[in-house]
C-alpha positions in Angstrom: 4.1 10.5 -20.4 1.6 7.9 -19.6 4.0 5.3 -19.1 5.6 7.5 -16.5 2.6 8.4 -15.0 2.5 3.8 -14.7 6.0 3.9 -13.2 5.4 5.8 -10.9 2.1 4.5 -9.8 3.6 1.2 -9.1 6.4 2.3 -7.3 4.0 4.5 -5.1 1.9 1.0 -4.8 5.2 -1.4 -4.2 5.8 1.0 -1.9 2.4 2.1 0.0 1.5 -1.6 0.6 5.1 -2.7 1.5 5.5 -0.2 4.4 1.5 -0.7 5.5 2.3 -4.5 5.4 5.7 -3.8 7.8 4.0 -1.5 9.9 1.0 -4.4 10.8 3.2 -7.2 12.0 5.7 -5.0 13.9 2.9 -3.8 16.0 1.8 -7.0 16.2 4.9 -8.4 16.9 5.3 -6.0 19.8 1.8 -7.2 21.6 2.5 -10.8 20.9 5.9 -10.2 22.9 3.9 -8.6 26.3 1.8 -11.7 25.5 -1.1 -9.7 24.3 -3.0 -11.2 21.2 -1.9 -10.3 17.7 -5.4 -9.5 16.9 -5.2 -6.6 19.1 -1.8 -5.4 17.8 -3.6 -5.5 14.4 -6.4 -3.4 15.1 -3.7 -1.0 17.4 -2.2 -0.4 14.2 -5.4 0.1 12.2 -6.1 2.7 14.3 -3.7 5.3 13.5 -4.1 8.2 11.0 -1.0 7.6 9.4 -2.1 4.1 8.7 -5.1 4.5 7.6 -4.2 7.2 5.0 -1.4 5.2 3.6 -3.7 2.9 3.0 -6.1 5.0 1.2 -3.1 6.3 -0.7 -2.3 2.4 -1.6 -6.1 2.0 -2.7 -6.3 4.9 -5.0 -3.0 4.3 -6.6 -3.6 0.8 -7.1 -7.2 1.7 -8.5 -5.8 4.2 -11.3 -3.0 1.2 -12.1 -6.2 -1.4 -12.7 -8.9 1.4 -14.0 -6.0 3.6 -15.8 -9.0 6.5 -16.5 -10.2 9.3 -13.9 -13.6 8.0 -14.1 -14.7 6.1 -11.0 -14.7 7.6 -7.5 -11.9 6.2 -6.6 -9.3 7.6 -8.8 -11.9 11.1 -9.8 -10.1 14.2 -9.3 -12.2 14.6 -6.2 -10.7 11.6 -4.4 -7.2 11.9 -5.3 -7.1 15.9 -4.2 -8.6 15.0 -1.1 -5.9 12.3 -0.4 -3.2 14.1 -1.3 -4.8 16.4 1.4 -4.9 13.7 3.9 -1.5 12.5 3.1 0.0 15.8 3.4 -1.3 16.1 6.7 0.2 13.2 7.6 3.9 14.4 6.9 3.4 17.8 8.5 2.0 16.6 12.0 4.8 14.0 12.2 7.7 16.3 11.2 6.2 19.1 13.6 4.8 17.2 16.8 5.4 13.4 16.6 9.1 12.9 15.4 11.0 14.0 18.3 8.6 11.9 20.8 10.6 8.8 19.5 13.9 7.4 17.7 13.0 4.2 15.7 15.2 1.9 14.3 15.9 -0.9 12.1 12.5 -2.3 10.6 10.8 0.0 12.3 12.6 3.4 10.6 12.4 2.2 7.5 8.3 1.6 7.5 8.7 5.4 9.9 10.2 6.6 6.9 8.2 5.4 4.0 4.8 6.5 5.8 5.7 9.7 7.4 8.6 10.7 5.0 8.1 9.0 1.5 4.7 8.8 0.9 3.4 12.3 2.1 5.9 13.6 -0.7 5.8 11.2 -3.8 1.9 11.0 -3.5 1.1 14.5 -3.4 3.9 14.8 -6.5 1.7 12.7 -8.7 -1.2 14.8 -8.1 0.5 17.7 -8.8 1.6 16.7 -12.0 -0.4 13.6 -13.8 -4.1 14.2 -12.2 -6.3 15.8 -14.5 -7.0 19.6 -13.4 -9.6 22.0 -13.2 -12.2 19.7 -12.0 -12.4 20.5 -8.4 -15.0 23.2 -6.7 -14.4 25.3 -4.0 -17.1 23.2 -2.0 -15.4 19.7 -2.1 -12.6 20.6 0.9 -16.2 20.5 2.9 -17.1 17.3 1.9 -13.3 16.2 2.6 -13.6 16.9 6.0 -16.1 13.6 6.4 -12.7 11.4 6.6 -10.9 13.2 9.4 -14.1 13.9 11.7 -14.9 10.3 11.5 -11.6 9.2 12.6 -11.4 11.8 15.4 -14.4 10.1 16.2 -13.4 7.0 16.2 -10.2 7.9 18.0 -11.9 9.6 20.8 -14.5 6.6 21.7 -12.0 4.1 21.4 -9.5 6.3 23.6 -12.7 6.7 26.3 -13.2 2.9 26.2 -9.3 1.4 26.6 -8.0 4.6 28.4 -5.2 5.0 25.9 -4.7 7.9 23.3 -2.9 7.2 20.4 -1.6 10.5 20.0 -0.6 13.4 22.9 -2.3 16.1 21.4 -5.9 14.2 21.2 -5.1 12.6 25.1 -8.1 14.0 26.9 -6.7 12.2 30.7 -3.6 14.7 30.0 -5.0 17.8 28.0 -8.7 17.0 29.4 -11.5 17.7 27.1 -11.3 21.6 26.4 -7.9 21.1 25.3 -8.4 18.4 23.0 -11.5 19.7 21.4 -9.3 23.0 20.6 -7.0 21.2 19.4 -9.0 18.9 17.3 -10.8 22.0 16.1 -7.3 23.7 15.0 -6.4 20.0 13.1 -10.0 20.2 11.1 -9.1 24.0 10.6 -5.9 22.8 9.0 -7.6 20.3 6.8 -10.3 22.8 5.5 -7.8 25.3 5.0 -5.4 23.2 3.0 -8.2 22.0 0.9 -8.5 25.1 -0.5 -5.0 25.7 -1.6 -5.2 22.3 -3.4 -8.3 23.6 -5.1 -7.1 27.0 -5.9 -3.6 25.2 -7.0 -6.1 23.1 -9.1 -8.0 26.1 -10.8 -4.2 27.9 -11.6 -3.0 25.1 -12.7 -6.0 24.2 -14.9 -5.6 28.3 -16.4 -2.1 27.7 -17.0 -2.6 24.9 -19.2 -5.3 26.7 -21.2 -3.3 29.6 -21.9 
């Protein structure tokens, strides 16, 4: 089992890091070909959601391939529950709201598909069946919330300084600022709310192995 558990941790790495990697120099290449710098294109890419959380899956998977134990903070039960979390929001928002606002091809569908469609399944997978369970408490979806209302944020300020909204649901010069905020209070809603299924799929799952 634990060489399985490996496997698939360095497939979800190869993978995480690969499609992260693509994503950073085809934004970029797009700003460097409207002559804008590649440093900007960087950071544009840096700043979305989807990004960032693949890149915390990446870290956390790659942490529990060098660290092989559940004993540091990043590869705890705590951490790799919330990221699944994250992750999992990921998927949903994209399938619901984002996929039908564009059709991407080439290069560009295959790193759509590994971060929206790939990774938001096999990640959550491994949590479900190789983390250790019946560790987490029914506070912790609080604390997990720290990620997604700093990048809100984030996303809001940097939105109010460059007058660009990386997503249509959090575009406050469309929606204006009643809209957003319901709709960023529905999003945190969702996190909470999804937190404590993982947990109570945690606890079950925990009993189930007892029994």
């Amino acid at each position: 089992m634990r060489w399985i558990a490996r496997s698939y941790l360095l497939a979800m790495a190869l993978l995480g890091w690969s499609a992260v990697s693509l994503q950073i120099v085809l934004v970029a290449s797009i700003f460097k070909d409207v002559g804008l710098p590649v440093t900007s294109g960087i950071i544009d890419a840096l700043s979305y959601f989807t990004v960032l959380t693949n890149i915390l899956v990446a870290i956390v998977v790659t942490a529990s391939i060098i660290r092989g134990k559940p004993d540091t903070f990043l590869t705890g039960p705590g951490t790799m529950a919330a990221v699944a979390v994250y992750i999992i929001i990921v998927g949903v928002i994209y399938s619901l709201f984002l996929r039908p606002l564009w059709n991407p091809v080439g290069f560009q569908l295959a790193a759509d598909v590994a971060l929206h469609g790939l990774t938001p399944i096999l990640y959550p997978i491994y949590w479900l069946i190789f983390v250790p369970k019946g560790k987490l408490k029914w506070i912790y979806p609080v604390y997990w919330l720290i990620y997604p209302l700093f990048y809100v944020a984030y996303s809001l300020l940097r939105g109010l300084l460059i007058n660009r909204y990386l997503y249509p649901f959090a575009d406050i010069t469309i929606l204006g600022y009643r809209k957003v905020f319901a709709n960023t209070a529905i999003l945190l809603l969702t996190f909470l709310a999804l937190g404590l299924i993982m947990v109570a799929i945690d606890r079950a799952i925990a009993r189930f192995r007892k029994s």
